[in-house]
N, C-alpha and C positions, 0 to 999 in steps of 0.2 A: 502431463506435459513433460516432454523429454530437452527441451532443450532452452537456454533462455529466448528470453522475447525482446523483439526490440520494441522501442517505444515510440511513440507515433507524435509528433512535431502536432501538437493542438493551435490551430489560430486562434486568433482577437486575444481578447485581454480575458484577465487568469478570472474564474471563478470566484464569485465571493459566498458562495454557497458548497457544500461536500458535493462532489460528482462524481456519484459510483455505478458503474457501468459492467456490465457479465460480460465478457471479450467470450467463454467457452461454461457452457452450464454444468454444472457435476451434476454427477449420480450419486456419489457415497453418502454418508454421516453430516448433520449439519452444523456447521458454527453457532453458539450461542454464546451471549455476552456472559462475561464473566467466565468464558470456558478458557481453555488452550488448546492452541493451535502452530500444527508446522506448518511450515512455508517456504516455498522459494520467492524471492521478490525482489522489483528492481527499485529503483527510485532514482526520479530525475526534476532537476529543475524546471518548473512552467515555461518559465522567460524564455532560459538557456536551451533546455535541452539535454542540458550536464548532466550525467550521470553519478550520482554523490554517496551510491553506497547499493550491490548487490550481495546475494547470498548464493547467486549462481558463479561469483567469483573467487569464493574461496569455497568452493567443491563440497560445500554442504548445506542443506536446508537448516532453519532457524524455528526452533521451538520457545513459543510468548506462551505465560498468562496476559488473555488482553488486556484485562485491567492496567498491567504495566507500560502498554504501551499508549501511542499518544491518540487525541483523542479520532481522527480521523477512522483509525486503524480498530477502536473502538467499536464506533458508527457504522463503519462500511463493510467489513468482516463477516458479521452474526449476519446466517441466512443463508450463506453460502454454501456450497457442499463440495464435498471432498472430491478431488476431480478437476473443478473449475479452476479458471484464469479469469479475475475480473481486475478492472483499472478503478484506483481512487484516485482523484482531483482532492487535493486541501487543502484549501486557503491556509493561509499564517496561523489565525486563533484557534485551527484543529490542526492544527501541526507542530511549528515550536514556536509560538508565541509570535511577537509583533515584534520589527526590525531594535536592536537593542535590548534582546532577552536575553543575551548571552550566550545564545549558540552558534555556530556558524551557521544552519540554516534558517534564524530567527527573521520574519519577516518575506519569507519566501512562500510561495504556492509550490506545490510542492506533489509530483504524478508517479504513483508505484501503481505497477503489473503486481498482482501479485497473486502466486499455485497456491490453493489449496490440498498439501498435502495428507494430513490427519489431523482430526481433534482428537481432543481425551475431556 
């Protein structure tokens, strides 16, 4: 993937389940839990649309242990292969908790594109 993605306006009401979807299949190396992974990726509000945090905006991909990250990103990750562009859907409880957890996107569903660019 050379360039970012836009995100696609989902109708009905948000997911209460994880919804991960292959947008483009890789060929490389593949995701496994507990591994690390670089990435380009967007993330946008279900509801809105909003855009509330890329890494194709500040001109460089993002290298996780997934363990650290949340649990959507977890779940939806591992399997993938180096190459691909898939979409995750994440309810509130795989994402940042339920509305009043303290985060600003606490209680939100919650939609990242996201490149798989290398595991280690």
């Amino acid at each position: 993937m050379t360039s970012k993605p836009e995100v696609d306006f989902i109708p009905g009401p948000p997911p209460t389940e994880l919804t991960v979807t292959d947008l483009v299949e890789g060929e490389g190396a593949e995701a496994v839990a507990g591994g690390v992974v670089d990435v380009h990726y967007v993330g946008v509000e279900f509801e809105t649309g909003e855009q509330f945090d890329a890494s194709w905006d500040r001109g460089q991909s993002a290298r996780f242990p997934l363990p650290n990250l949340i649990a959507a990103w977890q779940q939806g990750i591992p399997g993938m292969k180096v190459g691909g562009r898939r979409q995750i859907v994440a309810p509130p409880e795989l994402a940042y908790g339920p509305a009043g957890g303290g985060h600003r996107l606490s209680g939100k569903t919650l939609v990242f594109v996201i490149d798989l660019l290398d595991v280690a």
